[in-house]
Each structure stands twice: as structure tokens, then as C-alpha cells.
N, CA, C and O of each residue as an XYZ file, in Angstrom:
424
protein
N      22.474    -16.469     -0.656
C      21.413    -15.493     -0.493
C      20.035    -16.178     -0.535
O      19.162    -16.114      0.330
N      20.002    -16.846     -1.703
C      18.304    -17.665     -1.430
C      18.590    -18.719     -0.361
O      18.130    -19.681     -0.975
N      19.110    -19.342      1.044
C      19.290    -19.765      1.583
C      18.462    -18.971      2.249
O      17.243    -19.012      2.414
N      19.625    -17.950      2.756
C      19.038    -16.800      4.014
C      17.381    -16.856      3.418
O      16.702    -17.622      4.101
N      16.827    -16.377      2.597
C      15.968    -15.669      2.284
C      14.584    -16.623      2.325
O      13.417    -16.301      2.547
N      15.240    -18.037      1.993
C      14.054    -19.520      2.280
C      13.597    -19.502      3.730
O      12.438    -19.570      4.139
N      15.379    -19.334      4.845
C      14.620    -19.415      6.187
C      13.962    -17.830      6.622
O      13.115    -17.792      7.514
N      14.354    -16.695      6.016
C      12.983    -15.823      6.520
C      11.885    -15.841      6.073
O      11.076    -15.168      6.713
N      11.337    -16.594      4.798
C      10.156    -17.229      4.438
C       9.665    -17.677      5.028
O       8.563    -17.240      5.358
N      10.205    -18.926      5.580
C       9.970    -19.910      6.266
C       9.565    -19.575      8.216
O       8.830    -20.313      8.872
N      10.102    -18.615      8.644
C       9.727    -17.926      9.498
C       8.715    -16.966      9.914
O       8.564    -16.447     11.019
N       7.933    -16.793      8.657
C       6.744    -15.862      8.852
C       5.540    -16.586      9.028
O       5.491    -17.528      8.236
N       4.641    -16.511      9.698
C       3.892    -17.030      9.847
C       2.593    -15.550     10.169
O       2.615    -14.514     10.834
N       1.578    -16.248      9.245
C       0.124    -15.258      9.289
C      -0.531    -15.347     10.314
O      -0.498    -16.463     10.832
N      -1.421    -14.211     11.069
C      -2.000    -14.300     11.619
C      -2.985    -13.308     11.669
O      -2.728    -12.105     11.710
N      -4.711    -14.048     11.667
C      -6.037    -13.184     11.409
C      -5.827    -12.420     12.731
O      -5.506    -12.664     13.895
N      -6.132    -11.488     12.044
C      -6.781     -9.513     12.483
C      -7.765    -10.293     13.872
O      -7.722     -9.730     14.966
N      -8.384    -11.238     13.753
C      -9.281    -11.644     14.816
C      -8.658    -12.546     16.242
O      -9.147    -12.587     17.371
N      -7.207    -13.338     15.632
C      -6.902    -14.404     16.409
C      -7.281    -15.790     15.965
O      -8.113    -15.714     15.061
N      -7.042    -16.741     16.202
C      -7.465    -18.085     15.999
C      -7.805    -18.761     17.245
O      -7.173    -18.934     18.287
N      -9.271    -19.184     16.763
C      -9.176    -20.264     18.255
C      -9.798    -21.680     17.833
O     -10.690    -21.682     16.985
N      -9.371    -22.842     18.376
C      -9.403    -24.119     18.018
C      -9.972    -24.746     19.269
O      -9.660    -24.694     20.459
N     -11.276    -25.591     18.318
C     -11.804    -26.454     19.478
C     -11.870    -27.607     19.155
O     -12.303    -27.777     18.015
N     -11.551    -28.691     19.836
C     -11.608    -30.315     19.077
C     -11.858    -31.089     20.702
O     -11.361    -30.798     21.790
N     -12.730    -32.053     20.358
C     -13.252    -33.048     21.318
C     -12.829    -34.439     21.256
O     -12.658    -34.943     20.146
N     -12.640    -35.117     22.309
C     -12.595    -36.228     22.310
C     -13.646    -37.032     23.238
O     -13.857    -36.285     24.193
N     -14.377    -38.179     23.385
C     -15.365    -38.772     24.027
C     -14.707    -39.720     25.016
O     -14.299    -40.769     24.518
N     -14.542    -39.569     26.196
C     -13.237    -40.261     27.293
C     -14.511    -41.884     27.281
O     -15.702    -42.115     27.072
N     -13.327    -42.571     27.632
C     -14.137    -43.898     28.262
C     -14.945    -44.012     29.079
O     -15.828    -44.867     29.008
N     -14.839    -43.241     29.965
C     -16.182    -43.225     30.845
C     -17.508    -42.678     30.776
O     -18.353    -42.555     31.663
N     -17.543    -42.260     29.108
C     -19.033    -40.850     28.771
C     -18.828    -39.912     29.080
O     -19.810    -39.174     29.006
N     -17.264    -39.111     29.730
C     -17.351    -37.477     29.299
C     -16.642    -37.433     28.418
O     -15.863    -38.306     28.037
N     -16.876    -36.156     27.886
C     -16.059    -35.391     26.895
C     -15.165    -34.253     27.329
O     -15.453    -33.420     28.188
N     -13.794    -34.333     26.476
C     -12.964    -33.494     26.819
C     -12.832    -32.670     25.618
O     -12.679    -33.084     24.469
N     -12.928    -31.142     26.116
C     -12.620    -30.509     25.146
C     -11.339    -30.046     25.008
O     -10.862    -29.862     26.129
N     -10.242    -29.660     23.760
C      -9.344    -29.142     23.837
C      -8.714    -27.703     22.864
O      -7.985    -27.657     21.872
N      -9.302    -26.764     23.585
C      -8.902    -25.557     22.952
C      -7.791    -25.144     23.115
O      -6.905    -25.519     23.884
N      -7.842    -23.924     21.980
C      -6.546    -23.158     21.842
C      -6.919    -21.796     21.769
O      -8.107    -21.500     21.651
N      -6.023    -20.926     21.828
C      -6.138    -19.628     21.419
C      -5.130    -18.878     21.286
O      -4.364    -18.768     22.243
N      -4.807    -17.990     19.749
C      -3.874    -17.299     19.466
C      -4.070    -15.954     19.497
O      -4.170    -15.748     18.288
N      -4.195    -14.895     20.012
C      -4.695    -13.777     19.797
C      -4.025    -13.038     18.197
O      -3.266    -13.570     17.386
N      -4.645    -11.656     18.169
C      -4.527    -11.117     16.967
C      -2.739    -10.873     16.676
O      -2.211    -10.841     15.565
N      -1.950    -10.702     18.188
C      -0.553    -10.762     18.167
C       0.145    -11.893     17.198
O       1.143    -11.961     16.480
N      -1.035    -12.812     17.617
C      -0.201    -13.865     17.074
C       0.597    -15.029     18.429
O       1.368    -15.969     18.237
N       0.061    -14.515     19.706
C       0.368    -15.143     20.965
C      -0.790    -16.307     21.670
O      -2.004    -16.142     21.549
N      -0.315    -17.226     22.248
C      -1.137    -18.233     22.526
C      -2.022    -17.138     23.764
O      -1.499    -16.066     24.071
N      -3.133    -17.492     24.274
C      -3.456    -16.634     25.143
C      -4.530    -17.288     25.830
O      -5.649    -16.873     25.528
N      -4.472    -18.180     26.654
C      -5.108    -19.256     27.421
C      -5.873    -18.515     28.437
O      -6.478    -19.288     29.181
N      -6.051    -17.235     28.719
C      -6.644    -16.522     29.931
C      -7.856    -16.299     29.455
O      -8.902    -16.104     30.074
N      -7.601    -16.351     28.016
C      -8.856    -15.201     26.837
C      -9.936    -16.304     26.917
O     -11.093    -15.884     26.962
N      -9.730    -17.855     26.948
C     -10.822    -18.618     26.490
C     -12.121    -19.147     27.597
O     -12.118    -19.748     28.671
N     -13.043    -18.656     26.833
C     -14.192    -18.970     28.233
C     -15.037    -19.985     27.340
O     -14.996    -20.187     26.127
N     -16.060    -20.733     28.653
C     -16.822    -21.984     28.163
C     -18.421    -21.454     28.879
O     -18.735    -21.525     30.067
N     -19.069    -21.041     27.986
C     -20.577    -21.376     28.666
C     -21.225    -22.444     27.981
O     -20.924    -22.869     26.866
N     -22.184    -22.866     28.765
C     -23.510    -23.977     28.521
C     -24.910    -23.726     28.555
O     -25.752    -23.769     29.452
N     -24.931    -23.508     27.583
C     -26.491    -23.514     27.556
C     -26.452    -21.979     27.321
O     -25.339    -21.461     27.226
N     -27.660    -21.132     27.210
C     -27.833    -19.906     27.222
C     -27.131    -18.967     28.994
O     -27.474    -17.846     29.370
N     -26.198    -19.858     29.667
C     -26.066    -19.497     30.894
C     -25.143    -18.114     30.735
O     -24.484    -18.113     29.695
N     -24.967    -16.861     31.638
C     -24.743    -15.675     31.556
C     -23.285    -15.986     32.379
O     -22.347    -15.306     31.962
N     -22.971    -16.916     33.485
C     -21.736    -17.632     33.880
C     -21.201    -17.779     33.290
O     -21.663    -17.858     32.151
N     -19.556    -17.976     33.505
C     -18.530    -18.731     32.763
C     -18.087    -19.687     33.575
O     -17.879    -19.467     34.769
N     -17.831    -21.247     32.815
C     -17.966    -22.199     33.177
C     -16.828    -22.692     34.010
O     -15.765    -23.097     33.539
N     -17.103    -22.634     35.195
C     -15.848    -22.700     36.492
C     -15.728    -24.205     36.489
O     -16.484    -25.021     35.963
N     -14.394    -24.446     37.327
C     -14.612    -26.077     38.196
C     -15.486    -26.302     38.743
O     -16.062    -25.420     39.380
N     -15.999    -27.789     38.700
C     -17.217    -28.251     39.651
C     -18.395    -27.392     39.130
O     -19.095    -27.115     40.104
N     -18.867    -26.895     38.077
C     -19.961    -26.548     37.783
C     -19.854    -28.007     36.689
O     -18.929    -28.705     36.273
N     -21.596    -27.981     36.492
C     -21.888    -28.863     35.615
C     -22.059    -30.084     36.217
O     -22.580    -30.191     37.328
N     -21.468    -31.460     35.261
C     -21.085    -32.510     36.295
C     -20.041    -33.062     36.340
O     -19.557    -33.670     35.385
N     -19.329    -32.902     37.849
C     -18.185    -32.793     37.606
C     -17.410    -32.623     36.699
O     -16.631    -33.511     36.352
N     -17.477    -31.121     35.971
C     -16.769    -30.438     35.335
C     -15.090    -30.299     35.857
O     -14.894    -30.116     37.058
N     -13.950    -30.390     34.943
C     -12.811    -30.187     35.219
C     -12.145    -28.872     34.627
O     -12.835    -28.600     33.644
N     -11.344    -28.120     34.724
C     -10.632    -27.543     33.569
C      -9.035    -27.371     33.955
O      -8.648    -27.015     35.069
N      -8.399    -27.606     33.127
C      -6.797    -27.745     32.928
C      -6.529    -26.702     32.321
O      -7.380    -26.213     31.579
N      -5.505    -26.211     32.456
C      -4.817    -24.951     31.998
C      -3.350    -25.608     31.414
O      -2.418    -26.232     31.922
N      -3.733    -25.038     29.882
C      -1.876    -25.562     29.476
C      -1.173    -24.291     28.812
O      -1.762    -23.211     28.771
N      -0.201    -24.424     28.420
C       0.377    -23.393     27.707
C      -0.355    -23.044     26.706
O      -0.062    -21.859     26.550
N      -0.968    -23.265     26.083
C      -1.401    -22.864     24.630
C      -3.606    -22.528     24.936
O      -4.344    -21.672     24.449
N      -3.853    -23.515     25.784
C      -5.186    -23.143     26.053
C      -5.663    -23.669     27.040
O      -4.977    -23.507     28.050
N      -6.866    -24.430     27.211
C      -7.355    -24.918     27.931
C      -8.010    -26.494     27.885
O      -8.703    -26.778     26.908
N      -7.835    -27.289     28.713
C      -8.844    -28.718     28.300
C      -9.847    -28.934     29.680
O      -9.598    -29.131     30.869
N     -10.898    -28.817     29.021
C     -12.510    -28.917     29.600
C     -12.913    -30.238     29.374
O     -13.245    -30.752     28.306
N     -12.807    -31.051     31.210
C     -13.749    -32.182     30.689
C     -15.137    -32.119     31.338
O     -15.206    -31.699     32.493
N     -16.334    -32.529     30.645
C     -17.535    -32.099     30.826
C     -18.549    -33.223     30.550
O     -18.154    -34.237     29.973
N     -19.967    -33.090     30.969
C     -20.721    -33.924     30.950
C     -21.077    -34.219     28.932
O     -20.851    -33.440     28.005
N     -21.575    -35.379     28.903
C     -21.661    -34.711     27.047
C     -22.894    -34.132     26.831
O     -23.168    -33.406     25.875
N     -23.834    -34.545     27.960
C     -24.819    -33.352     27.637
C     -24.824    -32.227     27.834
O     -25.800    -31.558     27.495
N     -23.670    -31.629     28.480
C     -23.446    -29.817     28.612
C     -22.001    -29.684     27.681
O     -21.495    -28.611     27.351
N     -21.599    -30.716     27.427
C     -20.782    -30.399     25.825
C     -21.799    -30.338     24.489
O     -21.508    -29.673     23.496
N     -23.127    -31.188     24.614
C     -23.200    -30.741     23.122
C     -24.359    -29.175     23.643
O     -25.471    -28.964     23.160
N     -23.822    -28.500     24.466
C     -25.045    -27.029     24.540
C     -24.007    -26.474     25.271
O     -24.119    -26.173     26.459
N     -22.853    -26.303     24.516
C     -21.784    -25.090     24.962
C     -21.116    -24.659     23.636
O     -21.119    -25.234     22.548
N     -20.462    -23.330     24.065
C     -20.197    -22.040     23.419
C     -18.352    -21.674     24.012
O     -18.100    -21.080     25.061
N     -17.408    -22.148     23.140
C     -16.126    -21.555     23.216
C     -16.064    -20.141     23.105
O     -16.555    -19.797     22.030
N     -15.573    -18.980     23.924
C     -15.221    -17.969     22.935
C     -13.731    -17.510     23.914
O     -13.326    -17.706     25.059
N     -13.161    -16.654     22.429
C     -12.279    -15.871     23.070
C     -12.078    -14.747     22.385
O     -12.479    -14.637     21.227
N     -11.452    -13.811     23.001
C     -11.727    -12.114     21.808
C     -12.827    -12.368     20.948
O     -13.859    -12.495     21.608
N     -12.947    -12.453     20.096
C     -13.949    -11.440     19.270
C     -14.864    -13.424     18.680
O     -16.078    -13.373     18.481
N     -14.340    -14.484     18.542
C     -14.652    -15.650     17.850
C     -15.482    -15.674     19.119
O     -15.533    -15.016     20.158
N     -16.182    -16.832     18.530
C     -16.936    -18.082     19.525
C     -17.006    -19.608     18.423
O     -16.749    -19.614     17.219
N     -17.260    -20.329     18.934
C     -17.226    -21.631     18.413
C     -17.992    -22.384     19.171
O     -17.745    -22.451     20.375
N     -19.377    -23.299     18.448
C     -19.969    -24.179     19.299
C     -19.555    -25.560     18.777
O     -19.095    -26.086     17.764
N     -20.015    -25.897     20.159
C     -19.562    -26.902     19.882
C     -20.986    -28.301     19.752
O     -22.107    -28.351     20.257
N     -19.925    -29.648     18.468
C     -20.511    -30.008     18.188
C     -20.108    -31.521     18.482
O     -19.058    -31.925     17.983
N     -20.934    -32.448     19.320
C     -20.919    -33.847     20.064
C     -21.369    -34.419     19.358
O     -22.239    -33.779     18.768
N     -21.239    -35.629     18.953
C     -22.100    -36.919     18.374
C     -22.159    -37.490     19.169
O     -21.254    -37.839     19.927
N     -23.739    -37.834     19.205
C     -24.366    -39.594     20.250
C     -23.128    -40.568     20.441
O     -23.273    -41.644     21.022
């Protein structure tokens, strides 16, 4: 019985009323930056459609080929944005209800 009862423990997993969304950067060899988000909605489901990228105070959402030579990849779980690092460090992740800026070092 505490067997069974460890793996339905072990099977629950929490998830905020808001969703989770995760942003982490890496600085590519050539001077862009790639961003790599995630997003879980409030279900508790990855939800890669939900996540948008603006730059700067711009009212757009940040397509291919905007920027300089801007990329974006679509994976199962979110999205990876590679971008100039000067329109990575003056952009804004959001998805449902979060946003997250983001933050570049020189």
C-alpha cells in the first residue's frame, strides 16, 4: 500500500493558477543571443502558441526577419528566439497573464 501511494505522490505535480513561463539565454558565438522559452499554461500543458516576444516599447509581435535577422523555432514545449543582443536586452516575453524581461549582460 505505501508503494502504490509513493508513486501517486510522486505523480502529482503543482501547477500556478497563472501558468509558468521560463526564459533563459544563451550568447551564440557569433554576438546573437538565443532565447529559450517555455510555457505551461494554468492546465498545467506546455503551450508554445501562447508565447510572444516584443522589443522595445513596439505594439508588434516579434515575427521572423524582424529585427536583425531575427529567427524563431518552434519546439514542443516553447519557443527559441535568436536575436540581435541589442533587441534582446529591450525585449518582453509574455504568455497568458506573466511577462518576463529579459535580462543580457555586455
Amino acid at each position: 500500500m505505501a508503494k502504490v501511494l509513493e508513486m501517486l505522490n510522486n505523480s502529482i505535480s503543482v501547477v500556478s493558477p497563472e501558468g509558468f513561463l521560463d526564459v533563459q539565454h544563451a550568447i551564440q558565438d557569433d554576438g546573437t543571443v538565443k532565447l529559450i522559452t517555455s510555457y505551461k499554461n494554468r492546465e498545467g500543458l506546455f503551450d508554445p502558441e501562447a508565447i510572444t516576444l516584443r522589443i522595445g516599447e513596439a505594439t508588434e509581435i516579434f515575427e521572423n526577419g524582424a529585427g536583425n535577422e531575427a529567427r524563431i523555432v518552434k519546439t514542443d514545449s516553447g519557443k527559441e528566439y535568436t536575436l540581435s543582443r541589442e533587441d534582446a536586452r529591450n525585449c518582453t516575453v509574455s504568455a497568458g497573464e506573466l511577462k518576463r524581461k529579459v535580462a543580457v549582460g555586455a
